[in-house]
C-alpha positions, 0 to 999 in steps of 0.5 A: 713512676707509682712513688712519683705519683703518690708522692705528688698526692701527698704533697698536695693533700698536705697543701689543701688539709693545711689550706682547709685548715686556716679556712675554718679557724677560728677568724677573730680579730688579732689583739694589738700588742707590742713584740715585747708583751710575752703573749705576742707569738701564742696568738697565732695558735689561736686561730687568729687572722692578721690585724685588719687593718686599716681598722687596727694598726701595729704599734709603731716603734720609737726608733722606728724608720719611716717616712723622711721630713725635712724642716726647711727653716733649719735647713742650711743646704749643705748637700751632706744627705745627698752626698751620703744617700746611697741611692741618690733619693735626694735632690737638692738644688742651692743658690748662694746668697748674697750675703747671710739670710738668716740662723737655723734654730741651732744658731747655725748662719744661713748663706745658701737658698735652697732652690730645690729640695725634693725626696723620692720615698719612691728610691728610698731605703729607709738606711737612715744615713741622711739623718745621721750627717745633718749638721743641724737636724733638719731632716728626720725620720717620723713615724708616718709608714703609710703613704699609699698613692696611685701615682709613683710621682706623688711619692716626691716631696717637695721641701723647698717653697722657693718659685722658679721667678724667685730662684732665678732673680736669686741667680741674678743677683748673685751673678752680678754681685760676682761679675762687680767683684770681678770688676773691681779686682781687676781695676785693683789690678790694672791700678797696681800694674799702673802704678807701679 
């Protein structure tokens, strides 16, 4: 029981001599360098505190993963991020056109709208996949990693400009092009059965 005790106040005068410690170091302001500079590690022996930020801010990596954008002009709604996202962050919505509505800037021909196009950072994990199988190169990783909001909605982008009325004449007018294909295959149909 004694050794128990002892032990106890060992542990916790260690803990405080530790804490006494850090409150009376040395408080100055941590240099901002990169991993690869050679003093990186020998600032903590310093007695420095961490960066303060949002004053001083890390240097961001160039192959860093961070906040997703997604250029909608190159877009081409194929849904392969989606598919691929494993934790389903990407919603995408496609209406298909009537006929071509235009290239992406790597010459690839547009034939669907894209309706919907939100991404909830919210779920995401920052795997990357989305932009690895993007035919055209529309959705990339920028180097934006601080996207502090208040709401957990606010952390759904919106990509696609497309309005409700708009989408819905889109539906409209592909609907009706499908229904007067219809139609006339099968009078083409009636018509070989009649002739024949």
């Amino acid at each position: 029981m004694l050794t128990k005790l002892i032990n106890g106040f060992t542990t916790a005068w260690k803990g405080l001599s530790l804490t006494v410690k850090h409150l009376f170091a040395n408080n100055s302001a941590r240099r901002i360098t990169t991993v690869s500079d050679s003093n990186y590690f020998k600032q903590l022996e310093k007695g420095t505190n961490t960066i303060q930020y949002p004053k001083q801010q890390l240097p961001v990596p160039e192959i860093g993963r961070y906040q997703l954008d997604v250029e909608m002009d190159d877009c081409i709604v194929c849904d392969l991020c989606a598919k691929v996202c494993p934790v389903d962050c990407i919603d995408i919505e496609a209406i298909k056109a009537t006929e071509a509505i235009g290239q992406t800037s790597d010459g690839t021909t547009k034939r669907l709208y894209a309706a919907k196009f939100d991404i909830d950072m919210a779920k995401c994990m920052y795997c990357g996949l989305c932009t690895i199988v993007c035919p055209t190169e529309c959705i990339v990783m920028t180097n934006q990693y601080d996207k502090t909001v208040f709401e957990l909605s606010d952390l759904v982008y919106e990509f696609s400009d497309m309005p409700p009325e708009v989408a819905a004449e889109k539906r409209a007018l592909f609907d009706k092009q499908q229904a007067e294909k219809q139609a006339a295959k099968l009078a083409a149909m009636q018509k070989k059965e009649g002739g024949a």
